[in-house]
PDB file of N, CA, C and O in Angstrom:
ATOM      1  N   UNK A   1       8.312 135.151  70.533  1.00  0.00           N
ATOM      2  CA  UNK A   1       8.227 134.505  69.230  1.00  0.00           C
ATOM      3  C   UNK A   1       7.619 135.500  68.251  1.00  0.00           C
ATOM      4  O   UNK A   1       6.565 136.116  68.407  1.00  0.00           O
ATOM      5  N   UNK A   2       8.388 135.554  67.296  1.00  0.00           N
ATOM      6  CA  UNK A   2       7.858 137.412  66.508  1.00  0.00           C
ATOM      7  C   UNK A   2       7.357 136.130  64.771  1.00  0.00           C
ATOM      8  O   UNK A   2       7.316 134.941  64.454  1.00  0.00           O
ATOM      9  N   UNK A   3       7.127 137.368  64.268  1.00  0.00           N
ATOM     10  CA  UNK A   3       6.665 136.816  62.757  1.00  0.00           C
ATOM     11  C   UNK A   3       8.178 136.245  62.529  1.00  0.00           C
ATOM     12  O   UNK A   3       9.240 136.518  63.089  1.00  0.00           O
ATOM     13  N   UNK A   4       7.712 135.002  61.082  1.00  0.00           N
ATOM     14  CA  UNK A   4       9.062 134.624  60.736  1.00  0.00           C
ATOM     15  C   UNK A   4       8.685 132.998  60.193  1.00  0.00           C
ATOM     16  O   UNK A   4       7.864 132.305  60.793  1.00  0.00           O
ATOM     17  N   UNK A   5       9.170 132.691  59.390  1.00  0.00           N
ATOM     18  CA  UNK A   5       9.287 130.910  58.600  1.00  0.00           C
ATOM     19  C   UNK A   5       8.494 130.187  60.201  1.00  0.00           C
ATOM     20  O   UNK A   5       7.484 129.486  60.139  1.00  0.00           O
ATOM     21  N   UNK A   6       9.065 130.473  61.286  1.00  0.00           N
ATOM     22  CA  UNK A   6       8.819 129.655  62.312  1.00  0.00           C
ATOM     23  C   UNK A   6       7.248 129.599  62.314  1.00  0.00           C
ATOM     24  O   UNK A   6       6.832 128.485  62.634  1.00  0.00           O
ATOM     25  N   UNK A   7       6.247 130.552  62.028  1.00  0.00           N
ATOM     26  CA  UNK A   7       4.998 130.498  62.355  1.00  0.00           C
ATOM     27  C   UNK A   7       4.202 129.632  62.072  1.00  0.00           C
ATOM     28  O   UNK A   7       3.999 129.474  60.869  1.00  0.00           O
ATOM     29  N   UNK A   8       3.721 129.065  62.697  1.00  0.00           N
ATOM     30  CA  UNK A   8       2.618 127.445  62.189  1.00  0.00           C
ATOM     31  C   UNK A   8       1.537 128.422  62.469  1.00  0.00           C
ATOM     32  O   UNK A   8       1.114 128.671  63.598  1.00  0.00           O
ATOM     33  N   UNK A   9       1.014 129.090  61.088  1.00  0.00           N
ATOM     34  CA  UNK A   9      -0.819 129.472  60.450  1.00  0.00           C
ATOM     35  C   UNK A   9      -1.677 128.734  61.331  1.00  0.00           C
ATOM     36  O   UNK A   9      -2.382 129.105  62.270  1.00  0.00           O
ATOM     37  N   UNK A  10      -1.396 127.259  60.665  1.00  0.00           N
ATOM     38  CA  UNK A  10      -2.503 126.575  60.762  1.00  0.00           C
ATOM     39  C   UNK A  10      -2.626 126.532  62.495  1.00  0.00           C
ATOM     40  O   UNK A  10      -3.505 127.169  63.076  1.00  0.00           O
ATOM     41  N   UNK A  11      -1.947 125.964  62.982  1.00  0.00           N
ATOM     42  CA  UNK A  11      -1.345 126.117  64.518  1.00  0.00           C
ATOM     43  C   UNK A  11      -2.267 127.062  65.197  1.00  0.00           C
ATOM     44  O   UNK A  11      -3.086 126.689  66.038  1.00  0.00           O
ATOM     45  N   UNK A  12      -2.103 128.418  64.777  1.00  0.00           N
ATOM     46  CA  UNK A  12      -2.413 129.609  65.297  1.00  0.00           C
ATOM     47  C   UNK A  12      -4.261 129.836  64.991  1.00  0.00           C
ATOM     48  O   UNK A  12      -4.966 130.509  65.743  1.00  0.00           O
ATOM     49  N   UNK A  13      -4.783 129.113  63.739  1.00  0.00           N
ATOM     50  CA  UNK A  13      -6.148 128.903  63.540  1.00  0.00           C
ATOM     51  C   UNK A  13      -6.516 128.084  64.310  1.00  0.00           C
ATOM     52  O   UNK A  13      -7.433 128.593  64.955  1.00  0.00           O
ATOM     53  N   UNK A  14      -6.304 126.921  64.685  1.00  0.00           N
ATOM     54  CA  UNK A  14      -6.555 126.109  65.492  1.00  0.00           C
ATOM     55  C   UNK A  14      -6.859 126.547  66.988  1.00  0.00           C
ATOM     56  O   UNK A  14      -7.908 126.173  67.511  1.00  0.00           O
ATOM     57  N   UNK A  15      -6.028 127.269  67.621  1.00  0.00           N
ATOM     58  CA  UNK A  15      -5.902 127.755  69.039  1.00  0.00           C
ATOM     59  C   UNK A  15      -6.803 128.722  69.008  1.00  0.00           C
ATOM     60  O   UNK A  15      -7.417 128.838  70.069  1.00  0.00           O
ATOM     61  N   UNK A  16      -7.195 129.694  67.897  1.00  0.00           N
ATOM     62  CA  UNK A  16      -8.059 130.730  67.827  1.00  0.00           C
ATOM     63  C   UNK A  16      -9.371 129.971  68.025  1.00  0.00           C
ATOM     64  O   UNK A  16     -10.037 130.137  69.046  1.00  0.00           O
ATOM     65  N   UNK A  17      -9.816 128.972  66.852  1.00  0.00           N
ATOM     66  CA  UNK A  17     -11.251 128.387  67.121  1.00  0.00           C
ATOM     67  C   UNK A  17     -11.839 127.905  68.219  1.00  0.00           C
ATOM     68  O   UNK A  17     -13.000 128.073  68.593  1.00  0.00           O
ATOM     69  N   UNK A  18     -10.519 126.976  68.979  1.00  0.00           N
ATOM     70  CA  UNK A  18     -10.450 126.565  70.467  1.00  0.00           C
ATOM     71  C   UNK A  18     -10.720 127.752  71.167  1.00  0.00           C
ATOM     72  O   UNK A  18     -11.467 127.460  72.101  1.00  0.00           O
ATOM     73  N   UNK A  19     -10.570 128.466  71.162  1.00  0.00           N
ATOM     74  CA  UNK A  19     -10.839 130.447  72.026  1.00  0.00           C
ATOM     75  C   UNK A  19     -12.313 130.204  72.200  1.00  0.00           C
ATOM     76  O   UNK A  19     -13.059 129.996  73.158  1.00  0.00           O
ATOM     77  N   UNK A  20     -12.473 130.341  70.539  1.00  0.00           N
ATOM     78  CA  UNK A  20     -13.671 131.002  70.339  1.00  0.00           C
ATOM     79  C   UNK A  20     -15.094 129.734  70.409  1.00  0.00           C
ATOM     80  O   UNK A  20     -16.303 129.902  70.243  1.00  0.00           O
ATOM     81  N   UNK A  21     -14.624 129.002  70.594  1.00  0.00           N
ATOM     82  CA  UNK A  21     -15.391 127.975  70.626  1.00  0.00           C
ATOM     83  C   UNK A  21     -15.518 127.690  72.324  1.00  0.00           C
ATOM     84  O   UNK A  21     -16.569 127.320  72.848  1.00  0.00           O
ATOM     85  N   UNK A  22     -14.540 127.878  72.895  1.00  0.00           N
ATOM     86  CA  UNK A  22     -14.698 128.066  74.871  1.00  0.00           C
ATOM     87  C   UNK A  22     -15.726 129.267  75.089  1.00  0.00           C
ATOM     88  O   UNK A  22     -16.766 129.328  75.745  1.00  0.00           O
ATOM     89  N   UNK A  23     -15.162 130.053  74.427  1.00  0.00           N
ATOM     90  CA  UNK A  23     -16.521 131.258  74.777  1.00  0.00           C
ATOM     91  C   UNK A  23     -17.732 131.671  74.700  1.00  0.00           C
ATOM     92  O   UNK A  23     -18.273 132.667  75.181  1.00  0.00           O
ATOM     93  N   UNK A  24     -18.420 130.187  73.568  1.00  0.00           N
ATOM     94  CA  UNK A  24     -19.474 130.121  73.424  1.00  0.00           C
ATOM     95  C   UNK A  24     -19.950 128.685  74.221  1.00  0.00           C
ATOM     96  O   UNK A  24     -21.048 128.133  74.149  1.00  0.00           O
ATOM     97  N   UNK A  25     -19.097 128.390  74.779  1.00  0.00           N
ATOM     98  CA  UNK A  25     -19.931 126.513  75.182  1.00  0.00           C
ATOM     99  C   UNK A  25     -20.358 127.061  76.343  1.00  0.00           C
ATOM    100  O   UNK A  25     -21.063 126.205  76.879  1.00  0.00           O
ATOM    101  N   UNK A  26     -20.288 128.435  77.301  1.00  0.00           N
ATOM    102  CA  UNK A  26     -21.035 128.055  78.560  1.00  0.00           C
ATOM    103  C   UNK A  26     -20.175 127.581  79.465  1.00  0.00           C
ATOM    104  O   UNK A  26     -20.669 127.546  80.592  1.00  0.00           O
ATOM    105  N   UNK A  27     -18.775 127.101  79.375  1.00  0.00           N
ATOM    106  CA  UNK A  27     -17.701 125.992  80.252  1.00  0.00           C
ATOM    107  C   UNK A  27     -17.085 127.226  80.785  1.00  0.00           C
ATOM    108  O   UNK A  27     -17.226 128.349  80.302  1.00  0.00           O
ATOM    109  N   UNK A  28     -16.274 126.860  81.999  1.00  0.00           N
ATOM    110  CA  UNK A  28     -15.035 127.517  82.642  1.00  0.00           C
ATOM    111  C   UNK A  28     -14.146 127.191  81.505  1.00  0.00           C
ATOM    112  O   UNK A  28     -14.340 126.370  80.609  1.00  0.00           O
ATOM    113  N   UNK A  29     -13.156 127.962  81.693  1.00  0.00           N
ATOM    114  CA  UNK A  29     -12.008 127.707  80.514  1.00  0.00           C
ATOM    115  C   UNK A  29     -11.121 125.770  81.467  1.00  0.00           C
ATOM    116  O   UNK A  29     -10.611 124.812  80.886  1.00  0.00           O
ATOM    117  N   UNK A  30     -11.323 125.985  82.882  1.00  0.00           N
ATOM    118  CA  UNK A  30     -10.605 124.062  83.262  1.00  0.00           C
ATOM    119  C   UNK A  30     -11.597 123.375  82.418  1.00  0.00           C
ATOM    120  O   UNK A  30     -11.171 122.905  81.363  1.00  0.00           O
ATOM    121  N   UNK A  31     -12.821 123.236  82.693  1.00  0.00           N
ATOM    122  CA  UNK A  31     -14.181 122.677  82.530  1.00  0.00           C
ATOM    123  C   UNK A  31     -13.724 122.380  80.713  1.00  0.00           C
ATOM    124  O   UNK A  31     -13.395 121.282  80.266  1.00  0.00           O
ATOM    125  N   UNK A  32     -13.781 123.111  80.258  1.00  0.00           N
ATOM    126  CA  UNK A  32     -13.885 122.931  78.782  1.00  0.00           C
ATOM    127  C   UNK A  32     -12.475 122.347  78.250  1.00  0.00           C
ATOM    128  O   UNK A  32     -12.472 121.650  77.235  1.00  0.00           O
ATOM    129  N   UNK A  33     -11.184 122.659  78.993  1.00  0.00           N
ATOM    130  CA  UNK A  33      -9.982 122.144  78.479  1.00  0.00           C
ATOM    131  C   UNK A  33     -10.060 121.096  78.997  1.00  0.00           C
ATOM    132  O   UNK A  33      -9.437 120.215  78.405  1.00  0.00           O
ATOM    133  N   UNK A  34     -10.661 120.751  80.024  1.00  0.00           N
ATOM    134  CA  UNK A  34     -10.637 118.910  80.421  1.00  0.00           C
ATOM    135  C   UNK A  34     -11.410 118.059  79.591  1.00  0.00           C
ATOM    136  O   UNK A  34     -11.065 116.895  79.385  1.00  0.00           O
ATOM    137  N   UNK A  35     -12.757 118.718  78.945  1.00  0.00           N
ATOM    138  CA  UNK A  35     -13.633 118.247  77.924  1.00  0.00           C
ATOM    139  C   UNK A  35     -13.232 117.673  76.714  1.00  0.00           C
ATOM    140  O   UNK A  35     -13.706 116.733  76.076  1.00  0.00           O
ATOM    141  N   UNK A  36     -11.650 118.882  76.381  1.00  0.00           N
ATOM    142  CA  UNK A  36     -10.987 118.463  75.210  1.00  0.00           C
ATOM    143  C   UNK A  36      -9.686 118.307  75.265  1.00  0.00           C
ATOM    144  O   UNK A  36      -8.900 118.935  74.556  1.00  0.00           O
ATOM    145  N   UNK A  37      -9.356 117.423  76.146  1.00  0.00           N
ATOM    146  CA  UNK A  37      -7.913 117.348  76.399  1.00  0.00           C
ATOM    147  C   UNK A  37      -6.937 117.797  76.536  1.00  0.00           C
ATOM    148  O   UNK A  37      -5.985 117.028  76.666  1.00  0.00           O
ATOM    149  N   UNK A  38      -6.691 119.362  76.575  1.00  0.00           N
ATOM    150  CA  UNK A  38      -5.881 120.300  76.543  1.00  0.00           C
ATOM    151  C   UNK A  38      -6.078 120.820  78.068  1.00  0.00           C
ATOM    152  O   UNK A  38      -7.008 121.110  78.820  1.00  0.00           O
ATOM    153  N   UNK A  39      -4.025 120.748  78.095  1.00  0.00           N
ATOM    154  CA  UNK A  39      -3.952 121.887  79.421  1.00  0.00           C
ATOM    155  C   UNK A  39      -4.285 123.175  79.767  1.00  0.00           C
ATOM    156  O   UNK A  39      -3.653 124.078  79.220  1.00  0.00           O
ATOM    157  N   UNK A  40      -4.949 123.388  80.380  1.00  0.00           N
ATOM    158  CA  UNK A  40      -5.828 124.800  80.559  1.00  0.00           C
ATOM    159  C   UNK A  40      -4.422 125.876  80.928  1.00  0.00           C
ATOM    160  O   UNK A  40      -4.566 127.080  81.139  1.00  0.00           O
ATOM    161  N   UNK A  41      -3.307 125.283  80.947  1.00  0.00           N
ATOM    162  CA  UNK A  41      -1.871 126.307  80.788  1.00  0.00           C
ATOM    163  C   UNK A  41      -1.539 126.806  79.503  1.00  0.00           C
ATOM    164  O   UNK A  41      -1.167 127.909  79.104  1.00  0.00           O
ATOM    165  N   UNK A  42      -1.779 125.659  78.926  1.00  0.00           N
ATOM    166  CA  UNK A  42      -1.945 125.977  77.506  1.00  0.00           C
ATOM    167  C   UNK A  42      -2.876 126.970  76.604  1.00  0.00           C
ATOM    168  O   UNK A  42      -2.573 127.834  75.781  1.00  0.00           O
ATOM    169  N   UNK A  43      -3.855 126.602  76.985  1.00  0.00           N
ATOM    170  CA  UNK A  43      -4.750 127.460  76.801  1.00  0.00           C
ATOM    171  C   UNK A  43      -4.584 128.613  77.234  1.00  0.00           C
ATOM    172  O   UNK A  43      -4.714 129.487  76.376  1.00  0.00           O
ATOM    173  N   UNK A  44      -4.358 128.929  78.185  1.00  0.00           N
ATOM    174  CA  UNK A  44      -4.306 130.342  78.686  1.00  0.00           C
ATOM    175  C   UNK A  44      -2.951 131.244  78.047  1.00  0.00           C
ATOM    176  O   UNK A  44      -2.840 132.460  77.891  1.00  0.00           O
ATOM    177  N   UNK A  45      -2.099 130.260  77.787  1.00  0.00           N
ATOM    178  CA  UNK A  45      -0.848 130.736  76.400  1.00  0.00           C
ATOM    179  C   UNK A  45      -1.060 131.181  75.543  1.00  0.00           C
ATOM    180  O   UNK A  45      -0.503 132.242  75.260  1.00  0.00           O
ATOM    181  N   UNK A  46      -1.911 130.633  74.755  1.00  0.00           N
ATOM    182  CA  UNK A  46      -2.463 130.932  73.663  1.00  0.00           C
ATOM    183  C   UNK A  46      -2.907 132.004  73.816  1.00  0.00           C
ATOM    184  O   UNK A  46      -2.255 133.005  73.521  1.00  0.00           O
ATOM    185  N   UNK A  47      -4.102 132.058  74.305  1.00  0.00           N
ATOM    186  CA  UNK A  47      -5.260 132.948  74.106  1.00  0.00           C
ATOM    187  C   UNK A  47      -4.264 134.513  74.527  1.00  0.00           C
ATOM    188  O   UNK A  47      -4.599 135.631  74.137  1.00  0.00           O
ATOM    189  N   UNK A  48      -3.043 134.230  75.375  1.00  0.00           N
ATOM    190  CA  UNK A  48      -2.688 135.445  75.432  1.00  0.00           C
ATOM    191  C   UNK A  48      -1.842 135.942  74.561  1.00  0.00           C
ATOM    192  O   UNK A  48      -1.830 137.123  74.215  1.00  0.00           O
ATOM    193  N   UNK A  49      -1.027 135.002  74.126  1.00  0.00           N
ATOM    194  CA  UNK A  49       0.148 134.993  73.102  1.00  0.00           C
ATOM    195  C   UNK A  49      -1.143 135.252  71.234  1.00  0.00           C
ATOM    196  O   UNK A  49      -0.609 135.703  70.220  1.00  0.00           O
ATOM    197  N   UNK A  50      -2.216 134.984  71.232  1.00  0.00           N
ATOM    198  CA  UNK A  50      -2.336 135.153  70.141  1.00  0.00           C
ATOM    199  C   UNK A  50      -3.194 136.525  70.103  1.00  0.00           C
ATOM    200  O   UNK A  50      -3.491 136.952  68.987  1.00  0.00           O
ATOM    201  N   UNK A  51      -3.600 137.225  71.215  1.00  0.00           N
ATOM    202  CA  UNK A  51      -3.702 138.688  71.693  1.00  0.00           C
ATOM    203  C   UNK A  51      -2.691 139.431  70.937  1.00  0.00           C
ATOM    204  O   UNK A  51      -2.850 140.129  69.937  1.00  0.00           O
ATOM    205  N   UNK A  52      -1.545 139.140  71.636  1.00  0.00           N
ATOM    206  CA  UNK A  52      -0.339 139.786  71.449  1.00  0.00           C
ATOM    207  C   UNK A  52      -0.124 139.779  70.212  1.00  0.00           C
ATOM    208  O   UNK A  52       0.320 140.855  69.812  1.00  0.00           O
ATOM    209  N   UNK A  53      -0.260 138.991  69.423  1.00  0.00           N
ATOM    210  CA  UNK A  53       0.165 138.691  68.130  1.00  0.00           C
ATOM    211  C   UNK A  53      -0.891 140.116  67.311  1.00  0.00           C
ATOM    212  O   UNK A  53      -0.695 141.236  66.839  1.00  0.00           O
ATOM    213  N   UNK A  54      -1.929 139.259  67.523  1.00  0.00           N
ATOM    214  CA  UNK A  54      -3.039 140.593  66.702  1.00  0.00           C
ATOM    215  C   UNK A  54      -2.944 141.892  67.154  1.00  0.00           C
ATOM    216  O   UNK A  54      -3.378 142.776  66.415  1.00  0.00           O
ATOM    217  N   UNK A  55      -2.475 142.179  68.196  1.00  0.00           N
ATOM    218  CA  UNK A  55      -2.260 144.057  68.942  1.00  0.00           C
ATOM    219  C   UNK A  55      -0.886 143.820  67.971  1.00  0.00           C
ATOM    220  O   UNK A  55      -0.803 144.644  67.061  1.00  0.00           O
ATOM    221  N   UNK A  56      -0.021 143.019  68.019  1.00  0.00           N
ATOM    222  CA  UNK A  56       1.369 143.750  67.397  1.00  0.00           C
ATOM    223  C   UNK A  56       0.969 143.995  65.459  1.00  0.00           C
ATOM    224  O   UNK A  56       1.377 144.983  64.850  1.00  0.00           O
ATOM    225  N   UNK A  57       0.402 143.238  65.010  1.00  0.00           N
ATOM    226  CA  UNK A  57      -0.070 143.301  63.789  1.00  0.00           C
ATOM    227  C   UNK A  57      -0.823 144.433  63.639  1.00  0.00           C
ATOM    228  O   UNK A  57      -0.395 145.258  62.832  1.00  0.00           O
ATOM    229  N   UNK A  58      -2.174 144.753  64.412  1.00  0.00           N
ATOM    230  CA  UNK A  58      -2.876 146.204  64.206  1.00  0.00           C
ATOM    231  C   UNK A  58      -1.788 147.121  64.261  1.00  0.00           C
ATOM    232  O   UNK A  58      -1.492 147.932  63.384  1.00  0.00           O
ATOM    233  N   UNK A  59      -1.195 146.932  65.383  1.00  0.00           N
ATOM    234  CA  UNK A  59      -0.595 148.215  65.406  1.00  0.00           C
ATOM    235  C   UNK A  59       1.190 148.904  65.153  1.00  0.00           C
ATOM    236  O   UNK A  59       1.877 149.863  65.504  1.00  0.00           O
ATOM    237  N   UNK A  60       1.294 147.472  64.187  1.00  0.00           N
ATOM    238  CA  UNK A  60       2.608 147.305  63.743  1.00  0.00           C
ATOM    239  C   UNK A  60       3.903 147.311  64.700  1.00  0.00           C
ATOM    240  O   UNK A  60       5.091 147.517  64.448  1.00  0.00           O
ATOM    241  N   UNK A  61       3.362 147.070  65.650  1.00  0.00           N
ATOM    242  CA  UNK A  61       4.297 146.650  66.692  1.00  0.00           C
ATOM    243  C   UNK A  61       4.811 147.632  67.775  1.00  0.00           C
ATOM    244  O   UNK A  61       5.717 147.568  68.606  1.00  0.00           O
ATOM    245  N   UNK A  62       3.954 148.495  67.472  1.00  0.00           N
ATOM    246  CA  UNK A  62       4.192 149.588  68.449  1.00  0.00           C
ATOM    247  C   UNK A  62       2.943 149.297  69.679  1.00  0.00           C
ATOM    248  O   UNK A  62       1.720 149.325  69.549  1.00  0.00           O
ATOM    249  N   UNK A  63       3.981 148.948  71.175  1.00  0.00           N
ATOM    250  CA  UNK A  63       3.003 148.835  72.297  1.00  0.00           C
ATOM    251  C   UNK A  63       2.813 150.062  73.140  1.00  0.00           C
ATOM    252  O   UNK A  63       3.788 150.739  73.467  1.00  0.00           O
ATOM    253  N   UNK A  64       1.520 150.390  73.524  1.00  0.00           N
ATOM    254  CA  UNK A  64       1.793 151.742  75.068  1.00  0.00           C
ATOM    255  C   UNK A  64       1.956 150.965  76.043  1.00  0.00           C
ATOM    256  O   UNK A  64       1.729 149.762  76.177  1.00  0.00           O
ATOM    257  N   UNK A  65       2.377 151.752  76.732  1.00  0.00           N
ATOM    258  CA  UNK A  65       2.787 151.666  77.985  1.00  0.00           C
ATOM    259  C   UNK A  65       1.686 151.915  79.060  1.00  0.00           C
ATOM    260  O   UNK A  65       0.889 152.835  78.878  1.00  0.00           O
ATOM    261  N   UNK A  66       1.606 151.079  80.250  1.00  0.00           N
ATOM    262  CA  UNK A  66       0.366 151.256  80.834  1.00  0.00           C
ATOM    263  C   UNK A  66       0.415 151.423  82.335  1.00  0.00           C
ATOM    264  O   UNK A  66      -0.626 151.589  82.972  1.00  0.00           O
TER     265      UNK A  66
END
């Protein structure tokens, strides 16, 4: 899913605060997605898919190879 009309912002703020808000409560990432109703599959989507997003933005979309 690349940049494009399709992107839900708000969507993508949302999943970020949820991040960043797991990483400060002290919870396992199950522990805390059961706390707030979210599938911890989900979660783990995110948090990687919105990685990806910010490495392709820094670095304009150029990935190394590893």
């Amino acid at each position: 899913m690349g940049k494009g009309p399709g992107r839900d912002m708000a969507l993508e703020r949302w999943w970020w605060g949820l991040i960043e808000e797991q990483k400060g409560s002290g919870l396992s990432v199950v522990a805390f997605c059961e706390e707030r109703g979210v599938p911890a599959s989900s979660f783990h989507y995110w948090k990687r898919e919105l990685r990806r997003r910010d490495e392709e933005r820094t670095t304009g979309g150029i990935r190394s190879r590893k």
